[in-house]
C-alpha positions as CSV (number, residue, x, y, z in Angstrom):
1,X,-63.3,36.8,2.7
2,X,-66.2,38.4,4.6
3,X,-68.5,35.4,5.5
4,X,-71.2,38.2,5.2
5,X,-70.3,39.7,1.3
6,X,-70.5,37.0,-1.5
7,X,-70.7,36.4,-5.0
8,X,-74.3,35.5,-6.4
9,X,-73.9,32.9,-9.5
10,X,-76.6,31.7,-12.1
11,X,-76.9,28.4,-10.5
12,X,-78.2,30.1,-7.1
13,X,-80.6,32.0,-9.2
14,X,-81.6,28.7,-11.1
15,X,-83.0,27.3,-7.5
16,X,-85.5,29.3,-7.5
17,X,-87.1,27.2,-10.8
18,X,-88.3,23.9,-11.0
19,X,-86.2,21.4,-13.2
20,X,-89.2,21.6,-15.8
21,X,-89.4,25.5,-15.9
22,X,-85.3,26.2,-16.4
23,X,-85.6,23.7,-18.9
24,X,-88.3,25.7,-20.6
25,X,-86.5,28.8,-20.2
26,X,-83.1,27.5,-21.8
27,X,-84.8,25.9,-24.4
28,X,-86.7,29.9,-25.2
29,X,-83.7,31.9,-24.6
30,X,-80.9,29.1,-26.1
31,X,-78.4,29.0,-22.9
32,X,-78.0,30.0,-19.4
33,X,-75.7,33.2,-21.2
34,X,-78.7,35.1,-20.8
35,X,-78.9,34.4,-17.2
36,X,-75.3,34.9,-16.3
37,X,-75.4,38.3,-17.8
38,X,-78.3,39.4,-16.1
39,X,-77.0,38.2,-12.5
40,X,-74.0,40.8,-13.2
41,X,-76.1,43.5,-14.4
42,X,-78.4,43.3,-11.1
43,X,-74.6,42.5,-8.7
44,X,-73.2,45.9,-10.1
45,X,-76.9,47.5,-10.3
46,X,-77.0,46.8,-6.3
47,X,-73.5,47.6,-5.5
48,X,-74.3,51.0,-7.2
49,X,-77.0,51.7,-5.3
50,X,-75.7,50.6,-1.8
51,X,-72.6,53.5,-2.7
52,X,-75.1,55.8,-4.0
53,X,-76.9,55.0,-0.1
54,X,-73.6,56.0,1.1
55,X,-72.5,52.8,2.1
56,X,-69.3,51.1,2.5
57,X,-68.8,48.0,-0.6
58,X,-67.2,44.6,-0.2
59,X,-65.1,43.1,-2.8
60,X,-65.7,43.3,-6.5
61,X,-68.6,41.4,-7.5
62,X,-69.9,40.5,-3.7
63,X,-73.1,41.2,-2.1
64,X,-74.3,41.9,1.6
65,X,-75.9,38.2,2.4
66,X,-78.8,40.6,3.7
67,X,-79.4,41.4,0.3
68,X,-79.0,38.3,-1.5
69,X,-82.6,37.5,-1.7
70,X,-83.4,40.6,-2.8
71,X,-80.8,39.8,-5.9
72,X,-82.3,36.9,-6.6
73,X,-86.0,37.6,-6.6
74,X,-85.0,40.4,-9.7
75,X,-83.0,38.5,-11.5
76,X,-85.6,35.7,-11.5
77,X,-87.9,38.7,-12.6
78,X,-85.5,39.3,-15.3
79,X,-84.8,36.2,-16.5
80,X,-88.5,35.0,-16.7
81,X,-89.7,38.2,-18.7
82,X,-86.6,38.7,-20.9
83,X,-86.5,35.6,-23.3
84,X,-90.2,35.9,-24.7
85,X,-92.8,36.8,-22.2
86,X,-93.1,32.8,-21.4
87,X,-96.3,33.2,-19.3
88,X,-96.3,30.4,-17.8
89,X,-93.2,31.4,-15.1
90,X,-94.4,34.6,-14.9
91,X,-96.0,34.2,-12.2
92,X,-98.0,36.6,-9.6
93,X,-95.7,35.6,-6.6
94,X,-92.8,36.4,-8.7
95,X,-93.6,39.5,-10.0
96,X,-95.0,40.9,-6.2
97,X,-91.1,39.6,-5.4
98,X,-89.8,41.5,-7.8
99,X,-91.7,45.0,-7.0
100,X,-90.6,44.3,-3.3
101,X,-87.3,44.0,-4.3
102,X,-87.2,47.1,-6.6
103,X,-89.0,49.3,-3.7
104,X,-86.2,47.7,-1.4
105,X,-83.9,49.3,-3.5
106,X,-85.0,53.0,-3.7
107,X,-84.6,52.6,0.2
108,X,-81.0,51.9,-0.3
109,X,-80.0,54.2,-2.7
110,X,-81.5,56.5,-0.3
111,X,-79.3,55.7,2.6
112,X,-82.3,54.5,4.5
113,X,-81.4,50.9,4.1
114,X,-78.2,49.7,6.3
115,X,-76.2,46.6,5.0
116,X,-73.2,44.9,6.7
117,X,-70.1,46.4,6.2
118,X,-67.2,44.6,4.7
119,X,-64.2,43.4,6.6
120,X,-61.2,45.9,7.3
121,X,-59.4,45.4,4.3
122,X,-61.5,44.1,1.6
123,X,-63.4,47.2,0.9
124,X,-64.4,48.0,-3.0
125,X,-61.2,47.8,-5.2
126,X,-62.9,52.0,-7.1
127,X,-62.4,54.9,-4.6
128,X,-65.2,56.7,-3.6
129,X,-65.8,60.3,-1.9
130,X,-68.9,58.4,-0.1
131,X,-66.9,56.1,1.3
132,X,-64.2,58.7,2.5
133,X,-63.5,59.8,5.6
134,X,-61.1,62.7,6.2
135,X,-60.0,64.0,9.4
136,X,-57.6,66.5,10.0
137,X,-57.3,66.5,13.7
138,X,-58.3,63.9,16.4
139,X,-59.4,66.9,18.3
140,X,-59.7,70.3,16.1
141,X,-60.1,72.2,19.6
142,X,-56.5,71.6,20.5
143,X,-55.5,72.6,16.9
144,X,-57.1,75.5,16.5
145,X,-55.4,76.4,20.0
146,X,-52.3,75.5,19.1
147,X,-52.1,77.9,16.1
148,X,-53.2,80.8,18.2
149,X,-50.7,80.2,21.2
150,X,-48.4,82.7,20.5
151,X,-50.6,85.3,18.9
């Protein structure tokens, strides 16, 4: 696998807390379920945008390390103000993060944000016309001349 394009988990979102505010945050929202989900939502919501950008994807489920951070700082976002608006995590730092991280991402989808590109090989499992490339000819000079040789 591509030392540069890996999975993001809960439990790397869960650094981010204190052992006292994930326990208050499992004990609002029940489990970690909550969390889990939201870590996928914001791994496919990236991935989307980085093709959308016209970018190249890794494998399912993986993220540019570049981007990681990013990932993280919105699903902490998420997580804090999804349960019941628990004030006490919701904290100015954390939501600055978060509207960093969501400008970030307009840049991408936009094209104007480069991430690494996957290994040969373990590109994105869906087909994509961004990620495309035709060619028809190594050099279309010499077949257009070709085709008009005998003319």
């Amino acid at each position: 696998m591509n030392p540069l394009w890996n999975t993001l988990t809960s439990a790397d979102v869960l650094k981010r807390f204190t052992q006292k505010e994930a326990a208050d945050l499992n004990a609002v929202a029940g489990t970690a379920d909550g969390l889990t989900q939201i870590v996928l939502e914001r791994i496919q919501n990236i991935r989307g945008r980085i093709k959308a950008g016209g970018r190249q994807l890794g494998p399912d489920g993986t993220l540019p390390d570049s981007l990681r951070d990013l990932a993280i700082d919105l699903c902490v976002w998420d997580w804090v103000t999804s349960p019941s608006g628990n004030s006490k995590v919701q904290t100015d730092v954390r939501r600055e993060k978060a509207r960093e991280a969501r400008d970030t991402l307009k840049l991408l989808a936009q094209g104007e944000l480069p991430v690494e590109l996957p290994d040969a090989g373990e590109l994105d499992s869906v087909a994509s016309g961004v990620n495309a490339i035709q060619t028809v000819a190594k050099r279309p000079q010499e077949a257009a001349f070709k085709r008009t040789r005998g003319l």
